[in-house]
Structures are given as structure tokens and as C-alpha cells.
GUVO-529213 format. One record per atom (N, C-alpha, C, O): residue in three letters; x, y, z. Coordinates in steps of 0.001 Angstrom, whole numbers, plus 500000, padded with zeros to 6 digits. Atoms other than C-alpha are relative to their C-alpha. Example, Ala and Ser with C-alpha at 12.3 -4.5 7.8 and 13.67 -1.06 7.14 Angstrom:
GUVO-529213
ALA500890498810500000/ALA512300495500507800/ALA500900501200500000/ALA501936501181500665/SER499180498810499940/SER513670498940507140/SER499230501090500730/SER499739502198500899/
***
This chain:
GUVO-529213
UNK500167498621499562/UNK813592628017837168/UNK499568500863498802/UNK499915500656497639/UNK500659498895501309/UNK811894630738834986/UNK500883500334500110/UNK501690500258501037/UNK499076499128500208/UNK813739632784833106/UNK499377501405500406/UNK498176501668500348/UNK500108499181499998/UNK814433636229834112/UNK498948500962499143/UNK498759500848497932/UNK501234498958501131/UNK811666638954832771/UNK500933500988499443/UNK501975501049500096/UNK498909498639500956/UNK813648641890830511/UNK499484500967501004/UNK498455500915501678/UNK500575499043499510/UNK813770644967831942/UNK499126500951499507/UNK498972500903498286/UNK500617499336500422/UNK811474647696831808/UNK500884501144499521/UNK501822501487500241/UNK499026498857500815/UNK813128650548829457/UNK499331501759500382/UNK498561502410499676/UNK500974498219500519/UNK811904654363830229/UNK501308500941499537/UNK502477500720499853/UNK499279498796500402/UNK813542657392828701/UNK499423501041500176/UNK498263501293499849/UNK500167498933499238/UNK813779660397830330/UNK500115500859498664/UNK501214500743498121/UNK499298498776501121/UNK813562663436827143/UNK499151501278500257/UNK498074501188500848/UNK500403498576500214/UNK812708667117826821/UNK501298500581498964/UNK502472500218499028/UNK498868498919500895/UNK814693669530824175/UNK500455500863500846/UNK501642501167500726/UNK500011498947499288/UNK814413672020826712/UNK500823499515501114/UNK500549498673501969/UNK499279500385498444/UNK817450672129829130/UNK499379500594500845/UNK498239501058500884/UNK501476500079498839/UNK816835672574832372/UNK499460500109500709/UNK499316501014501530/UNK501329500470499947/UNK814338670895832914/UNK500015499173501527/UNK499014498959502211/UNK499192501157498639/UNK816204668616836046/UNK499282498377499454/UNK498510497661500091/UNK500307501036500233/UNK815815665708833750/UNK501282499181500082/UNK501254497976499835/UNK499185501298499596/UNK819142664279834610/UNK500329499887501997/UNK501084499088502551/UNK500399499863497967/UNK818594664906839009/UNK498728499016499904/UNK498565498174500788/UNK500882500888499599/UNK815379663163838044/UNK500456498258499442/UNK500242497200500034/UNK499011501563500595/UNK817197659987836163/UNK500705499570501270/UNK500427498437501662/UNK499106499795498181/UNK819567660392839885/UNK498947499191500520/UNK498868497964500464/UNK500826500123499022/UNK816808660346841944/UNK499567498915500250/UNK499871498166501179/UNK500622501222500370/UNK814435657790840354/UNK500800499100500083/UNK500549498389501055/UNK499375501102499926/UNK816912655401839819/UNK500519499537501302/UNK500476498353501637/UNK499511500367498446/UNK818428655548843432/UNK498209499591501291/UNK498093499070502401/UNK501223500765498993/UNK814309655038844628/UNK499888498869499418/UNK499671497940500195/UNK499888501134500683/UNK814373652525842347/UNK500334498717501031/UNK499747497761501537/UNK498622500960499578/UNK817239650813843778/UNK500009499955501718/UNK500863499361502377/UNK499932500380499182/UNK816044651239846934/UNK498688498619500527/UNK498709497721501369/UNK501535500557500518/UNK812642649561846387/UNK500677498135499903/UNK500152497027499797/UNK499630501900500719/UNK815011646294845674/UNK500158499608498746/UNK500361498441498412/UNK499843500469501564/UNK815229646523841995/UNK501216500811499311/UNK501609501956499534/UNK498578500188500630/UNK818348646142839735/UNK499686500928499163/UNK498881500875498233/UNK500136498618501117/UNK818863649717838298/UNK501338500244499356/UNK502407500431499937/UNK498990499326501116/UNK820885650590834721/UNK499715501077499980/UNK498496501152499830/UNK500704498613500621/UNK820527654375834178/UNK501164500331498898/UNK502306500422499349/UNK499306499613501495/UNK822245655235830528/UNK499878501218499759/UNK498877501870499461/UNK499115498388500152/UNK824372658445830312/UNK499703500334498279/UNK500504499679497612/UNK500378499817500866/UNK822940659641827018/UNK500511501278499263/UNK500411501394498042/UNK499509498483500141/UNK824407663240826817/UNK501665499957499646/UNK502251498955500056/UNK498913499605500410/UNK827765664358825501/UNK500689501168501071/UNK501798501703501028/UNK499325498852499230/UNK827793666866828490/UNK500451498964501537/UNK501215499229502465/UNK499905501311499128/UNK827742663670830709/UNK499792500470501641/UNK500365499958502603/UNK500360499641498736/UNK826391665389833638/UNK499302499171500793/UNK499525499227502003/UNK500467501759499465/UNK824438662053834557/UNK501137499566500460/UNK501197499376501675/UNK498813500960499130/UNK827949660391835065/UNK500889501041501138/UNK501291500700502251/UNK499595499544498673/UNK829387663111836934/UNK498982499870501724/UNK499344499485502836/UNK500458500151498874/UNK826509663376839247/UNK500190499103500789/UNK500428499336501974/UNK499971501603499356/UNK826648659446840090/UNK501539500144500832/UNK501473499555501911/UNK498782499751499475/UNK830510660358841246/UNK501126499298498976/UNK502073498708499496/UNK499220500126500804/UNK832328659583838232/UNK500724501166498714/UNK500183502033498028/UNK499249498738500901/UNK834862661661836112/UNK499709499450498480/UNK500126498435497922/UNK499988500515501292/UNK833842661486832902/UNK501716499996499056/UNK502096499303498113/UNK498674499955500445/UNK837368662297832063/UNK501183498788500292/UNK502161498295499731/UNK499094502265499894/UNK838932658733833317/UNK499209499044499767/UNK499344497882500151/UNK501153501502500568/UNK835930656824831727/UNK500837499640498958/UNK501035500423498029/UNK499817500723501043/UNK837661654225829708/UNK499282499708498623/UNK499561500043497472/UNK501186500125501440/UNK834623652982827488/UNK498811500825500476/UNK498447501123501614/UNK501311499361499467/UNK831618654731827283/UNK498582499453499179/UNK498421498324498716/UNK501230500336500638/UNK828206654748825796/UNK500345500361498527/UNK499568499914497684/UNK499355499669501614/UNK830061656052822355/UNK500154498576500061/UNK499210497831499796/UNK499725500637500577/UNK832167653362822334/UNK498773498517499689/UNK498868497652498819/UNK500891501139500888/UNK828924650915822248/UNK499164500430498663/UNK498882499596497802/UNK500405500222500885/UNK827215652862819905/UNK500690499681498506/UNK500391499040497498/UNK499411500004501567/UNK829720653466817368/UNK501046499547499643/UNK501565499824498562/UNK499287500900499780/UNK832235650899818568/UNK499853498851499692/UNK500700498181499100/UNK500715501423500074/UNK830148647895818587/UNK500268499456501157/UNK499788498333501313/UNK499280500878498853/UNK832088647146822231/UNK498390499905500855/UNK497507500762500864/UNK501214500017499159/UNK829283645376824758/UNK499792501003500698/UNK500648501792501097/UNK500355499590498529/UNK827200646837827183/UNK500476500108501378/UNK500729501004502183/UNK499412500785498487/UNK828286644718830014/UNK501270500651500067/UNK501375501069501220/UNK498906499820499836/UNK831766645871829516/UNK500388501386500100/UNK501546501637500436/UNK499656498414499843/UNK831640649832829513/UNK499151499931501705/UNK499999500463502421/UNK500734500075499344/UNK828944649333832726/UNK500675500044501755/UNK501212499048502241/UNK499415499923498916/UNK830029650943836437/UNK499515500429500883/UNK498990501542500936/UNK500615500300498937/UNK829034650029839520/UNK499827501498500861/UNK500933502029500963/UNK500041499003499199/UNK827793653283841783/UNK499805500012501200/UNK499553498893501647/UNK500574499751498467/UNK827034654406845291/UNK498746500085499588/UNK498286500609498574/UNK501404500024500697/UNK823389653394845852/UNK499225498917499616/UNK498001498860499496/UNK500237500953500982/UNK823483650235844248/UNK499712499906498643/UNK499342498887498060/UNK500298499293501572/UNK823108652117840767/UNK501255499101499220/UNK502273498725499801/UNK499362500529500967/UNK824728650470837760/UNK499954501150498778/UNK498909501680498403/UNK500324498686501123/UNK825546653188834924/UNK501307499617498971/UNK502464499291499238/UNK499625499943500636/UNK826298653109831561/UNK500076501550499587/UNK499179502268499146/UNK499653498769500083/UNK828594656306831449/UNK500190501157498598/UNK499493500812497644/UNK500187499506501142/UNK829263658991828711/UNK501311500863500083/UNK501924500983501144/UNK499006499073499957/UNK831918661302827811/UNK499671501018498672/UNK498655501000497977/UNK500562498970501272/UNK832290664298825073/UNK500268499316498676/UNK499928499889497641/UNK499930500722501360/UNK833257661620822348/UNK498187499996499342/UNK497895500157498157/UNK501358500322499995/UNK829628661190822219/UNK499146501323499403/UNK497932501495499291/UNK500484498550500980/UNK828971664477820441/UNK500629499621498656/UNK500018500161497733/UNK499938500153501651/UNK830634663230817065/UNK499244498571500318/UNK500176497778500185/UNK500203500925500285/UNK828605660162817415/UNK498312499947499173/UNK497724498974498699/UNK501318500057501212/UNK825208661399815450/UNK500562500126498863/UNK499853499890497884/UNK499543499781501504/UNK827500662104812609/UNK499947498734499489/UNK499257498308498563/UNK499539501457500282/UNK828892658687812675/UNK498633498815499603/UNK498661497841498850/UNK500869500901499839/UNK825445657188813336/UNK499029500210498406/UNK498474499226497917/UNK500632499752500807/UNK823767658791810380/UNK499964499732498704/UNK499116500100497891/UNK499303500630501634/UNK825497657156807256/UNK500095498203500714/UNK500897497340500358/UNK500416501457499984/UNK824022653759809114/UNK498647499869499888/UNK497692500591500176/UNK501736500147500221/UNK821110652018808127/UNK499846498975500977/UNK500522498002501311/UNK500562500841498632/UNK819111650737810903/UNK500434500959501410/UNK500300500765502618/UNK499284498962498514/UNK820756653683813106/UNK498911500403500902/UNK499331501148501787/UNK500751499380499036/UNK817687654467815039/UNK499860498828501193/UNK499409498991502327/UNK500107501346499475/UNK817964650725816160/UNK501283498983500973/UNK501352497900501553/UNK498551500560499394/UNK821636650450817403/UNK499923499841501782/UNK500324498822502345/UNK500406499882498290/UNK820651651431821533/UNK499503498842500419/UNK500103498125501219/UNK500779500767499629/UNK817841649127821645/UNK500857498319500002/UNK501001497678501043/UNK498969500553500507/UNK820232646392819733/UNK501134499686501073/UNK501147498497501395/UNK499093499961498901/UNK823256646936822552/UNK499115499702501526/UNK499573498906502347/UNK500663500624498636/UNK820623646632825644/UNK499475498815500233/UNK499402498280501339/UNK500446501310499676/UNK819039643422824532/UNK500702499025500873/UNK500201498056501444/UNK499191501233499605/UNK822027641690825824/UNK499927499922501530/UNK499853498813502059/UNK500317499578498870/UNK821653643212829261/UNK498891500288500609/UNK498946501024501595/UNK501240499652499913/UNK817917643275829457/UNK499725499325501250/UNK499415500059502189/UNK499886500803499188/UNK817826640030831811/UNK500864500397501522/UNK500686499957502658/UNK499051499956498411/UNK820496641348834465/UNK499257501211500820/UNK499932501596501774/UNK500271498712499848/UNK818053644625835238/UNK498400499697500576/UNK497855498605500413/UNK501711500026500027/UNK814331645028836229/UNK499924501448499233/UNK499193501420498242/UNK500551499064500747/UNK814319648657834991/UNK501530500795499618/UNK502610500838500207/UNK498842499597500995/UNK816498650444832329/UNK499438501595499735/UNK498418501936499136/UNK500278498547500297/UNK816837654464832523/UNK500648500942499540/UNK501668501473499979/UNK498887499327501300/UNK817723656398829437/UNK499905501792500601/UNK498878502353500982/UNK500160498701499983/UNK818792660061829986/UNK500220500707498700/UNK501379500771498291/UNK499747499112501387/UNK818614662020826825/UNK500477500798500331/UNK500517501147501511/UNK498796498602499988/UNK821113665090825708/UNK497996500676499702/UNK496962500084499391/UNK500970498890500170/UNK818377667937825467/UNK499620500407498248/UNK499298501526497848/UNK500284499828501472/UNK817835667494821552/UNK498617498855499515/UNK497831498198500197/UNK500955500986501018/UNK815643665490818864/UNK500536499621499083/UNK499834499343498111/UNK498991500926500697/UNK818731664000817154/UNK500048498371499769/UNK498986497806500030/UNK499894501128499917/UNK819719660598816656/UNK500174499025501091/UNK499782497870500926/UNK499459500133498759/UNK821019659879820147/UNK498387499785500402/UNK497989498629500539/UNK501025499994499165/UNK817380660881821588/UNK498670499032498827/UNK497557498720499251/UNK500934500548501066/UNK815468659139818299/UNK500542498246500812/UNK499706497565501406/UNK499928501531499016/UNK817400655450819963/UNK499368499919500592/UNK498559498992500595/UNK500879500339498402/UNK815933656300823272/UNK498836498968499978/UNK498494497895500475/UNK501248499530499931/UNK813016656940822230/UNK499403498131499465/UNK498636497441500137/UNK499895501523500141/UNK813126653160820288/UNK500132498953500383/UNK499633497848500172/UNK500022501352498677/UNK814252651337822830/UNK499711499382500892/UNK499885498251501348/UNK501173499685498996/UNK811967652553825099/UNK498869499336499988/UNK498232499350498934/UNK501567499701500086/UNK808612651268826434/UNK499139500903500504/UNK497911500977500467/UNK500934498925499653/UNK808100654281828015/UNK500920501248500090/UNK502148501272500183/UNK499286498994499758/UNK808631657823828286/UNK499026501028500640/UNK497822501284500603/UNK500326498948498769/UNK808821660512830958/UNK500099501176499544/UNK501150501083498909/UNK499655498800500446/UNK808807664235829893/UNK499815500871501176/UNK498740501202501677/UNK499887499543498918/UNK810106665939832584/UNK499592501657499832/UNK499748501967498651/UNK500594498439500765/UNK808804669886832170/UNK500026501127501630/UNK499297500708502529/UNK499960499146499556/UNK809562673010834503/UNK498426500410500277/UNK497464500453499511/UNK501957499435500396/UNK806176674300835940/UNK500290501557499895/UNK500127502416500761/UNK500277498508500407/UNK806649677474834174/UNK499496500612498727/UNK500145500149497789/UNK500244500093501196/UNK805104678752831356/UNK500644499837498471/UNK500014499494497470/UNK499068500462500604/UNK808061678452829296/UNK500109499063500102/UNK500869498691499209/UNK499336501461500177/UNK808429674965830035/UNK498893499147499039/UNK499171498010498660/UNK500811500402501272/UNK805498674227827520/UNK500782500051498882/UNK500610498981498298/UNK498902499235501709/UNK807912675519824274/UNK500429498330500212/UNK500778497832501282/UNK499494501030499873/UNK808746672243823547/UNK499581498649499963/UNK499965497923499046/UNK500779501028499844/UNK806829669460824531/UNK498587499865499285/UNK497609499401499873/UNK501089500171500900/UNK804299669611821556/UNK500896499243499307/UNK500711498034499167/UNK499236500488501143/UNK807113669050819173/UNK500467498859500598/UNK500401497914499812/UNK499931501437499773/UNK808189666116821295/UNK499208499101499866/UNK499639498010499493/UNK500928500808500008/UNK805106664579821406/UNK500031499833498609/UNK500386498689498322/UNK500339500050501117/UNK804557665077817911/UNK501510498821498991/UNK501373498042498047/UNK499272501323500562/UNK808125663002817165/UNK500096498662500316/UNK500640497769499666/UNK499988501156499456/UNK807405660423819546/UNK498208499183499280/UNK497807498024499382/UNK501005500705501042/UNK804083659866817248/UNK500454499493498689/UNK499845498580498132/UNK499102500546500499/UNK806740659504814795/UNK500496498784499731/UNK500427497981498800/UNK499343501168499398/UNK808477657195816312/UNK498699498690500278/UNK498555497660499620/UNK501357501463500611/UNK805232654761816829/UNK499627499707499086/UNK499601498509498804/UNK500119500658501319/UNK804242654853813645/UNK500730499212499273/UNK500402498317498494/UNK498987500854501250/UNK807626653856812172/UNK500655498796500560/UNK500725497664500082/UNK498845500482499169/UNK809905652648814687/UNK500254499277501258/UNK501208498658501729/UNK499704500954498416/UNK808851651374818035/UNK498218499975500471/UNK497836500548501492/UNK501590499759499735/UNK804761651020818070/UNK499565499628501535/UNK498399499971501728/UNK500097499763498918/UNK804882650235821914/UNK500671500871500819/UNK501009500607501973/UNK499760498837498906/UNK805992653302823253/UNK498996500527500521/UNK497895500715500004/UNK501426499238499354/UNK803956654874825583/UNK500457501232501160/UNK501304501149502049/UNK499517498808499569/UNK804058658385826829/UNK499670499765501707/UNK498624500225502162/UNK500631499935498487/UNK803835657646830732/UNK499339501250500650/UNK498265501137501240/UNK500301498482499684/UNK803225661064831638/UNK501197500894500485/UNK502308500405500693/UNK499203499410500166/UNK804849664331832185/UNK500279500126501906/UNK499610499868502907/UNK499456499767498384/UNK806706665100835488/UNK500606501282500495/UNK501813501525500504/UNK499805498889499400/UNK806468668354837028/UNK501196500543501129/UNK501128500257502325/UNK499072499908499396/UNK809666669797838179/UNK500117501010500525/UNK499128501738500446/UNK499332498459499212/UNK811549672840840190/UNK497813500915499984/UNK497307501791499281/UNK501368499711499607/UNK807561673367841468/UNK499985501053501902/UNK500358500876503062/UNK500046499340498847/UNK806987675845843899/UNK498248500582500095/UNK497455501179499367/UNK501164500128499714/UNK804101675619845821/UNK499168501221500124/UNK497963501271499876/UNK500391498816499693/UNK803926679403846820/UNK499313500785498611/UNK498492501702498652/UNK500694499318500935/UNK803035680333843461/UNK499461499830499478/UNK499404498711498966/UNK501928500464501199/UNK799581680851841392/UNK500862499835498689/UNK500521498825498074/UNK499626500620501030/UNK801707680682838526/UNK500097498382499741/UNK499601497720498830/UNK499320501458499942/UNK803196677245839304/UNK499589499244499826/UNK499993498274499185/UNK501309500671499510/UNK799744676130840542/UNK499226500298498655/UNK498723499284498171/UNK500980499354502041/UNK797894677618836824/UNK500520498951499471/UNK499695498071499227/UNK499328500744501246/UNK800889675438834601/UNK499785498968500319/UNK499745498131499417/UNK500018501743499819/UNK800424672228836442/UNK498779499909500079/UNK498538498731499814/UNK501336500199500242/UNK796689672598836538/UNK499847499911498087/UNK499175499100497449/UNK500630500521501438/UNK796694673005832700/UNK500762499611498951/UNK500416499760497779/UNK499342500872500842/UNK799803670930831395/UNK498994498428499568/UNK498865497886498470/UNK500459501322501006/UNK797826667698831153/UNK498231500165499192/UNK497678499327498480/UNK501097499970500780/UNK794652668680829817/UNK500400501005498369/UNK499624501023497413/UNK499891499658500789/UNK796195670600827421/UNK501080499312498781/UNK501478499867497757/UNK498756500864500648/UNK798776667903825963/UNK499026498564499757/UNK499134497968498685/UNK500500500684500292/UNK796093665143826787/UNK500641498452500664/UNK500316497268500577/UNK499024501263499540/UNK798576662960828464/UNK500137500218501783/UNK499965501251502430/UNK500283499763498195/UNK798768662156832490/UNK501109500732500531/UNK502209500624499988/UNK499044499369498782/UNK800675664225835202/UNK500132499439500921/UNK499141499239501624/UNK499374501003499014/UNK802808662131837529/UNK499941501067501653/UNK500420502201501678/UNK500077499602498706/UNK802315663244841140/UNK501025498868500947/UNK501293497668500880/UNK500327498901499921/UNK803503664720843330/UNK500914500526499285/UNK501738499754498795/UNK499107499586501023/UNK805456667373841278/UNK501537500355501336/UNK501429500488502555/UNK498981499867499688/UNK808839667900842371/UNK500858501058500375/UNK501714501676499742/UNK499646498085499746/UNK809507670978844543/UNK501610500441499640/UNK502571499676499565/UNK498902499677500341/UNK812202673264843637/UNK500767500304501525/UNK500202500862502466/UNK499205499824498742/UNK815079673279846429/UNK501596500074499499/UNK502121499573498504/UNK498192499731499974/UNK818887674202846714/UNK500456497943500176/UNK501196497371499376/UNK499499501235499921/UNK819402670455847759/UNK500032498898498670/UNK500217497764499111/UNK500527500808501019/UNK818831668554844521/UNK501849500985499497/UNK502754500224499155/UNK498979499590500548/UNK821978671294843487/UNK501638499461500856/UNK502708499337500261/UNK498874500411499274/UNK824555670140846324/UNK499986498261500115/UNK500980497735500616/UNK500270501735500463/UNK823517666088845666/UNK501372499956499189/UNK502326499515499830/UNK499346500106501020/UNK825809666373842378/UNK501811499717500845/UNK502592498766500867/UNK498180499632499814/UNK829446667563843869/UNK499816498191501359/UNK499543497125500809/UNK499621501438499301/UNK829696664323846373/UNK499526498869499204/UNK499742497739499640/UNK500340501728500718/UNK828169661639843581/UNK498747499698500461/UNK498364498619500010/UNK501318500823499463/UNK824981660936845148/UNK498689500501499467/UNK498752501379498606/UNK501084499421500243/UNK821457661604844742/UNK499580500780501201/UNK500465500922502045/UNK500768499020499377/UNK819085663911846828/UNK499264498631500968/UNK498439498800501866/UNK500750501121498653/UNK817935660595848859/UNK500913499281500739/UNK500594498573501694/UNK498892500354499066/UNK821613659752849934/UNK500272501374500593/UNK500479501460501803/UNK499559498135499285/UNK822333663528850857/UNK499036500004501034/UNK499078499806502248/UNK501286499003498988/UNK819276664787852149/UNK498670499058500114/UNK497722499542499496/UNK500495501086499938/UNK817162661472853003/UNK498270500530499890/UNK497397500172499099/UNK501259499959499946/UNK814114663333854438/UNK499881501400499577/UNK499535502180500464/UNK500362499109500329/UNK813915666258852142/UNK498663500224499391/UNK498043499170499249/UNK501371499959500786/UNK810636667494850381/UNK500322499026498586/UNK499575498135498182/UNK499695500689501186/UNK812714666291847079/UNK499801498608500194/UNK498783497974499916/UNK499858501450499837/UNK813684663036847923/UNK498522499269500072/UNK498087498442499271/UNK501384500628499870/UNK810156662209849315/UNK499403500046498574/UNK499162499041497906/UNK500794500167501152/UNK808560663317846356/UNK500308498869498541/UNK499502498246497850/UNK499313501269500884/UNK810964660998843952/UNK499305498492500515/UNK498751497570499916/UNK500364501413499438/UNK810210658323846315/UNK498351499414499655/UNK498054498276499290/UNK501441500201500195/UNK806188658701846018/UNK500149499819498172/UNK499482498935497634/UNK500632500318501782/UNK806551659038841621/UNK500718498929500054/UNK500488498441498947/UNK499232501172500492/UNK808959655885841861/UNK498989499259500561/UNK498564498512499679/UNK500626501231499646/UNK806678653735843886/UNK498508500268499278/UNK497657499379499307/UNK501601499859500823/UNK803401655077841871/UNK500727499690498287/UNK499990499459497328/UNK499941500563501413/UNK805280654243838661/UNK500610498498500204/UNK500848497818499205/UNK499577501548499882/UNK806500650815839964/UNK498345499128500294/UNK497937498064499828/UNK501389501031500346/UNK802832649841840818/UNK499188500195498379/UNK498475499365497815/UNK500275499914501483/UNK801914650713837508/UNK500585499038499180/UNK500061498635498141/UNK499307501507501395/UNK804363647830835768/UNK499683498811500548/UNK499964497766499961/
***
């Protein structure tokens, strides 16, 4: 029998909170997972709003994503099963002293990537949520990654930001992970009614140079009442505008791998 293929790694980042880059980590991963494929999504944040959403207290998480980075404890063993069929490696607020810790190691941009190899085989796709910085935490991701999503508000404010990412994730290829690849950006809380909305998503990718994932991701109250019961916006509200639209960028980024 062949062996298993590794999974595919993306990381979800923007500096700019938000942005609904951990509703889209939710989302995606639950179309994912409905699609038939074995989804990790990795709680990356210190505010651990990823693990609450999924329906977990970050406050009775035993191990978390700290204790692998700056523990050394496996993967496999912090790793909890969700509604959904979601698998999540959770987070708690320990995970805010853990760039200190990480930064007086050498090889620290390499510890994430390092802890997933072992779990690469049990997954088809692996989805990092970054804390809203350009720290050490989001410098792993970004390493471990073969791809990344930059999720972006269609408002003109939601540009501030996503130069300087790009510009560390050129960084990051040069030094640290030379197959990363910027998948494209993913237009969020989009409202159709407005020429504004319709202007920023007409001239985010020509002006960055990088593709725009369709369709963008209308803004709705439902994506906010998903969270308090644990689920995503495609167990809640099955046939919402949201949900659909998750469903269309998950199956246009699954024919793509």
C-alpha cells in the first residue's frame, strides 16, 4: 500500500484584527471536512478564539499549542476531536509568554513546522490560524506553511497592512521556507450594496499583484451567532449566503492541490 501523502499546510495571517480570519479557519475547515478530507486547524492565538468557536473552553484545555511549542509535548497528544469532524490543536493565554520563551532559541522559527511533521500523514490539509501580529508565533506559520491566505476586509482600511505582510513573507522565502506561496487574498465582511466594497475588491489584486479568491465573503449577523454553540456558519445556518460562499473558496482551493 502507498504511503499516505503529508498534508497540505495553509496559514491563515493578517496583522489587522478583524479581519474574520479565525470564522474563515471555522468555516473552511468544516467545508473541508465536509468534502471528505481529514481536517487539523491550529489555534495559533493567545486570545484562543479559534478554540472557543469550535466549542471548547479554553479554560479546561489541559495541553495546548504552548505546551508543544515550548514544552516539547507531541502534537498527537494536545489534539481534540470537534463537532464537524474537525480535529483542533487548541490554545490558551499561556501562549502569550511563549514568543519570549521562543526567542532565546535557535532554530525558533522552525519549532511549528518540526511538531507537525509527526502528524502530517494522519491529515490531508493542515490550517494555521495566526494571532493578528508579525511575531514569532506568526513567523512558524508562515514556515511551515505551503501556503498562505490573507484574509482582508473589503474596506479601504483593510489595505494598512497587507504590504508589510507580503513584504515579510518575501522574507520568509528567501531565508526560511522558499516554497511558500501566497495563494491569494480572501475578501471578507463584503457587502454587495456598496460602490465602496465593489472599488476595494476591484483594486486589491492588481494592486498587491497577487490573486483574489472568489466569491468574497458577504458580511452577515450569522457568521456572529455560529461561535456561542461551537459550530461553524455551515452547521448553524447550512444554506446561508456565508456558508455557500466558504463552500465555493474551499472546493476552488481543493481543485487547485
Amino acid at each position: 500500500m502507498a504511503p499516505k501523502r503529508k498534508a497540505t499546510i495553509i496559514a491563515l495571517a493578517n496583522q489587522k484584527g478583524g479581519v474574520a480570519k479565525t470564522t474563515s479557519v471555522a468555516s473552511l475547515g468544516a467545508a473541508f471536512a465536509e468534502q471528505g478530507r481529514r481536517v487539523l486547524l491550529v489555534d495559533l492565538d493567545p486570545q484562543a478564539c479559534l478554540t472557543f468557536s469550535l466549542g471548547v473552553d479554553p479554560d479546561t484545555v489541559e495541553s495546548s499549542v504552548h505546551d508543544v511549542l515550548v514544552g516539547g509535548v507531541e502534537v498527537a497528544d494536545v489534539i481534540v476531536h470537534c463537532e464537524e469532524g474537525i480535529h483542533l490543536v487548541p490554545s490558551t493565554i499561556d501562549l502569550a509568554g511563549a514568543e519570549a520563551v521562543l526567542l532565546s532559541r535557535p532554530a525558533r522559527e522552525y519549532v511549528l513546522q518540526s511538531a507537525l511533521d509527526a502528524v502530517r500523514r494522519d491529515y490531508d490539509i493542515i490550517l494555521l490560524d495566526c494571532s493578528p501580529s508579525l511575531g514569532v508565533l506568526t513567523l512558524n506559520a508562515l514556515t511551515a506553511a505551503q501556503g498562505l491566505i490573507i484574509p482582508m476586509p473589503c474596506e479601504m482600511l483593510g489595505h494598512r497592512g497587507v504590504g508589510q505582510l507580503l513584504d515579510t513573507v518575501r522574507d520568509v522565502k528567501r531565508i526560511l521556507n522558499k516554497k511558500l506561496k501566497v495563494i491569494g487574498i480572501l475578501p471578507t465582511l463584503f457587502d454587495g450594496r456598496s460602490n465602496h466594497a465593489r472599488e476595494v475588491l476591484d483594486d486589491v489584486g492588481e494592486r498587491y499583484g497577487i490573486p483574489v479568491l472568489s466569491p468574497p465573503i458577504p458580511k452577515t449577523v450569522r457568521f456572529a451567532e455560529a461561535p456561542a454553540v461551537g459550530r461553524s456558519i455551515l452547521s448553524t445556518s447550512r444554506t446561508s449566503k456565508g456558508a455557500k460562499a466558504y463552500r465555493e473558496v474551499a472546493a476552488s482551493l481543493l481543485a487547485a492541490t
